[in-house]
C-alpha positions as CSV (number, residue, x, y, z in Angstrom):
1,X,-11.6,-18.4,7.0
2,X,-8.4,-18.4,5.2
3,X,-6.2,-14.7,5.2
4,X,-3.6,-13.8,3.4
5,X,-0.8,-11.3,5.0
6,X,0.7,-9.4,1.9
7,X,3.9,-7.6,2.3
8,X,5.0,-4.8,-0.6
9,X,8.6,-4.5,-0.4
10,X,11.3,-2.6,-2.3
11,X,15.4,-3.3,-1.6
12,X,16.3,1.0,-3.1
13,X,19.7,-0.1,-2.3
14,X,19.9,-2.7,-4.9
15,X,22.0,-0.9,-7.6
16,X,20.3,-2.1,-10.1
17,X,17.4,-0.4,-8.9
18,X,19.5,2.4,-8.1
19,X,19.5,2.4,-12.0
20,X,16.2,1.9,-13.3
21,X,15.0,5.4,-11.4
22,X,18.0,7.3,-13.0
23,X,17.2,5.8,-16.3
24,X,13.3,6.4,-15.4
25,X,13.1,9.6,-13.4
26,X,10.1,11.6,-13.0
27,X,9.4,14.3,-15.6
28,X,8.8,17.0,-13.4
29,X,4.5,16.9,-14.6
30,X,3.8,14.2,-12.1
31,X,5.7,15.2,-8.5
32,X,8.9,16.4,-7.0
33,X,12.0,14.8,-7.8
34,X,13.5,14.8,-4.7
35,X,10.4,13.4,-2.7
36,X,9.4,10.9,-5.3
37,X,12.7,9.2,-6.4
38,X,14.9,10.2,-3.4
39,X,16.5,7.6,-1.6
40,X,14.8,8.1,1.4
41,X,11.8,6.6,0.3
42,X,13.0,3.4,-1.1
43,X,15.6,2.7,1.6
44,X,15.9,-0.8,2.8
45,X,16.8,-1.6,6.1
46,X,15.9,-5.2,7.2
47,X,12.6,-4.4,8.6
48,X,11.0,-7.0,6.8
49,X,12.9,-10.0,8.4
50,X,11.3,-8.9,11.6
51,X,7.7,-8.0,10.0
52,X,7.6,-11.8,9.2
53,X,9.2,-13.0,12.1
54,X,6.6,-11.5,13.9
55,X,3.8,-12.7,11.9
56,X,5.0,-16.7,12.5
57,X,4.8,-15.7,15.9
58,X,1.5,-14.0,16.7
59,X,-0.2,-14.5,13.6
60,X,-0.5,-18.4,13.2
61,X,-3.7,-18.5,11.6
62,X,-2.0,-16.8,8.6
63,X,-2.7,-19.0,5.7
64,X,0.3,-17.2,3.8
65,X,2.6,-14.4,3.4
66,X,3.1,-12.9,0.1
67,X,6.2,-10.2,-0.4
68,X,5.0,-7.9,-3.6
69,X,8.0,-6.7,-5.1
70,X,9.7,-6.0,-8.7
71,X,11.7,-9.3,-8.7
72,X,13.7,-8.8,-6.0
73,X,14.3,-11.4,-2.9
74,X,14.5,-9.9,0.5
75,X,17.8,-10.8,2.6
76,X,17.7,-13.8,4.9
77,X,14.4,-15.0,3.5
78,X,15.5,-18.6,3.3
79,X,16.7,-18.8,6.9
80,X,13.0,-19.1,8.0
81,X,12.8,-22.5,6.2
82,X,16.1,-23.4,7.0
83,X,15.0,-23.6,11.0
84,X,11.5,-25.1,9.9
85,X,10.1,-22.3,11.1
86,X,7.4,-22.6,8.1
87,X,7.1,-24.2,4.4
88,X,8.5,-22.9,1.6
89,X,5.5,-22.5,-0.2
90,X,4.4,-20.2,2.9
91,X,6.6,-17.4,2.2
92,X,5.3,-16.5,-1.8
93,X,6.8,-14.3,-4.1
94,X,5.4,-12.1,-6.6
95,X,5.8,-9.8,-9.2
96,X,5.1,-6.2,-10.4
97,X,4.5,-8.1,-13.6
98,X,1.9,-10.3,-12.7
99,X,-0.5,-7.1,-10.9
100,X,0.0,-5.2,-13.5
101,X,-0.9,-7.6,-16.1
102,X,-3.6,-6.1,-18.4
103,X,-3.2,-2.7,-17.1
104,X,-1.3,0.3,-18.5
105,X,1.2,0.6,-15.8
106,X,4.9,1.7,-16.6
107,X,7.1,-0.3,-16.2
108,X,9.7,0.1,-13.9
109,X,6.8,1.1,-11.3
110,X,8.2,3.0,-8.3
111,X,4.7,4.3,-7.5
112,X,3.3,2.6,-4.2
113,X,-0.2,3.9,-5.1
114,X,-0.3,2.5,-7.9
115,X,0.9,-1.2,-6.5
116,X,-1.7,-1.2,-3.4
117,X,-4.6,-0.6,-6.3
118,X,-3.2,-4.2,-8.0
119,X,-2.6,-5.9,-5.1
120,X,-6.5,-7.6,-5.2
121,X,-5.6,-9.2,-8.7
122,X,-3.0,-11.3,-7.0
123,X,-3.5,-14.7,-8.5
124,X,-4.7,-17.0,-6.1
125,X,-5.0,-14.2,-3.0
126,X,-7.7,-15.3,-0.4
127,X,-10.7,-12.9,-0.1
128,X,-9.4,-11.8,3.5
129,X,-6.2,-10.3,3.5
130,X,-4.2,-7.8,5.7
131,X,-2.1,-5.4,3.7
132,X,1.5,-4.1,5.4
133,X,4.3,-2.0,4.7
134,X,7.6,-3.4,5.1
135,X,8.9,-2.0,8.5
136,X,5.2,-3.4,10.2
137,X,5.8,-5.8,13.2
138,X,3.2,-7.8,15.3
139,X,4.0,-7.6,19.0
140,X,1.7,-9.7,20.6
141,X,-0.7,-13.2,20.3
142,X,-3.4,-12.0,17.8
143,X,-6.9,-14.0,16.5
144,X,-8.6,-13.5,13.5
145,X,-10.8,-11.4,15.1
146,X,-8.1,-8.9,15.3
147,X,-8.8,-8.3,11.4
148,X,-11.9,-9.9,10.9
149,X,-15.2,-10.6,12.8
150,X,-17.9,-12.4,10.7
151,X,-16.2,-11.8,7.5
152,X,-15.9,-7.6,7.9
153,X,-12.6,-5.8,8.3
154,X,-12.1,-4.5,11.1
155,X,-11.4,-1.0,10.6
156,X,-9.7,1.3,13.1
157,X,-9.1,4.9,13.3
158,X,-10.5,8.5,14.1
159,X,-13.6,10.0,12.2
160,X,-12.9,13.4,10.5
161,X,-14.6,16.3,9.4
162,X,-14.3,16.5,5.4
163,X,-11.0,18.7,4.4
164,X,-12.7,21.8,3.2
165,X,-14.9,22.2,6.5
166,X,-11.7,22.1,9.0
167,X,-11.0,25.3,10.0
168,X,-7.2,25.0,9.5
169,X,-7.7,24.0,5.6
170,X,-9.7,27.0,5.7
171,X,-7.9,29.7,6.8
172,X,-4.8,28.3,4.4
173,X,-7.5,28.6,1.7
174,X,-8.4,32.2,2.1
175,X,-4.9,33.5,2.9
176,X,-3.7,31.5,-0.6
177,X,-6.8,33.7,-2.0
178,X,-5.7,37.1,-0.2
179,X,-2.2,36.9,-1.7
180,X,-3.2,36.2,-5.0
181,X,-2.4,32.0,-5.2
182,X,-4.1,29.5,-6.5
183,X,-5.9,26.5,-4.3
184,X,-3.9,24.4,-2.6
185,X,-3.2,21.1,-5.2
186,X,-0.2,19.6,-3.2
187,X,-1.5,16.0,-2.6
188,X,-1.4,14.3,1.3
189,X,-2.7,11.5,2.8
190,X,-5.5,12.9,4.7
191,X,-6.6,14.4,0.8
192,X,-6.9,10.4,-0.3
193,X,-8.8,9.5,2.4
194,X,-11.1,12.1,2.0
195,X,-11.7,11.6,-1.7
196,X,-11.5,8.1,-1.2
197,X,-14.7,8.7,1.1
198,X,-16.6,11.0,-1.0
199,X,-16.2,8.2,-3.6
200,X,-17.2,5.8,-2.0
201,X,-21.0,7.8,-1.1
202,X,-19.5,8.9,2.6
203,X,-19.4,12.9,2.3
204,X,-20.0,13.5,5.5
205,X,-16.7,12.5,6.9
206,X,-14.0,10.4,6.6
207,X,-11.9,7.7,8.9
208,X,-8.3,8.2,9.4
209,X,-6.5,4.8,9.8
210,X,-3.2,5.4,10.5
211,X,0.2,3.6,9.6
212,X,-0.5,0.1,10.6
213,X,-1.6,-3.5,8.9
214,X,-4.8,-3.0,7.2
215,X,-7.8,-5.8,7.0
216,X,-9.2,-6.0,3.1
217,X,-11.5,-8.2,1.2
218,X,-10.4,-8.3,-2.2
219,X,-13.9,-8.4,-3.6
220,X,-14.4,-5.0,-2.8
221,X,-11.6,-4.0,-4.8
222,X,-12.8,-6.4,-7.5
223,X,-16.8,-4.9,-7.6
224,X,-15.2,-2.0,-7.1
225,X,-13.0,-1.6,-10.3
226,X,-15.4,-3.9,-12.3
227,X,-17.6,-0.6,-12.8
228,X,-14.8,2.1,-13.6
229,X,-11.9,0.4,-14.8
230,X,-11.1,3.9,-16.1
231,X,-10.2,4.7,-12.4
232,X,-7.7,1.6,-11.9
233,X,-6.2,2.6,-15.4
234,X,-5.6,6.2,-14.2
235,X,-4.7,5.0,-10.8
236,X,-2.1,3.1,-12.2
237,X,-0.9,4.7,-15.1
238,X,1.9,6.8,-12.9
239,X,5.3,5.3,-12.6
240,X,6.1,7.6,-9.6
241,X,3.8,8.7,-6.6
């Protein structure tokens, strides 16, 4: 079984990016300014040097790395051929420009949401593949099983009760109501999951998988999106998260 290890990376300290999000910056309709464009979140720091160190290490069934990024290079990238510790058509990479091909996405694209949803129409990306941030690292001898048994991601996590039936969620709900606001419509991660579930048939619950390399067949993306490419289009069609 061939897998792919796919990487999205962004250098925010590259100046010229520094400029594309104050030539591009959010509108105010889509997010928060500060949390969207800040610095913070597209701060480089190295981390991927040692993400694919890691993965040449452990991970030698790898059939390829691929760093997702908008034509950038990362730092020291070329030292792993240099010491033959792989090919150079191991490390591969590729453009905002070619995931986005075909779809309405803005472009510059800071929205990291909107990147994970293209990431299946890779050209050439193997039908199992492991999706990581950046700043992910492998610290021990891994199999494919680790990812994969019999073709199936292996999918880790903890099994939670839908948002509107936990208690905390709640009580926020009906103090909001008491004092005369709204519903709560400020997005999170546990949100996505959740809708993501309900989407996907599962309403009874949803799996949090938490902030580690995730195992994907890019089928399911494919089948997926086949039947509402009106959802890729929307999911897409944000420059900022």
């Amino acid at each position: 079984m061939d897998i792919d290890y796919v990487i999205a990376w962004v250098d925010g300290n590259d100046p010229k990016h520094r400029m594309l999000r104050r030539q591009f910056p959010p509108d105010g309709k889509e997010c928060r300014a500060d949390e969207a464009a800040g610095d913070v979140r597209f701060q480089e720091n190295g981390e991927i040097y040692y993400n694919i160190a890691s993965v040449l290490k452990y991970a030698p069934f790898i059939r390829r790395i691929i760093v997702v990024t908008d034509n950038q290079k990362p730092k020291h990238l070329d030292a792993f051929f240099a010491e033959g510790l792989c090919g150079r058509d191991f490390i591969r990479l590729v453009s905002h420009d070619e995931i986005f091909n075909g779809l309405p996405a803005p472009r510059p694209n800071f929205n990291s949401l909107a990147i994970e949803a293209a990431l299946w129409r890779i050209p050439g990306l193997s039908e199992h593949f492991v999706y990581a941030n950046d700043d992910f690292f492998l610290n021990a001898p891994l199999s494919p099983e680790a990812f994969f048994i019999g073709g199936r991601p292996v999918i880790g996590g903890q099994w939670a009760r839908p948002e509107r039936k936990r208690l905390k969620v709640r009580v926020r709900n009906a103090l909001r109501k008491l004092t005369g606001r709204g519903p709560a419509t400020r997005p999170s991660y546990r949100k996505a999951l959740d809708l993501g579930a309900a989407l996907a048939g599962v309403c009874d619950g949803y799996l949090v998988h938490e902030h580690h390399p995730h195992p994907l067949r890019r089928s399911t993306f494919e089948q997926f999106f086949s039947g509402d490419m009106d959802a890729l289009n929307r999911q897409v069609s944000y420059r900022y998260r």
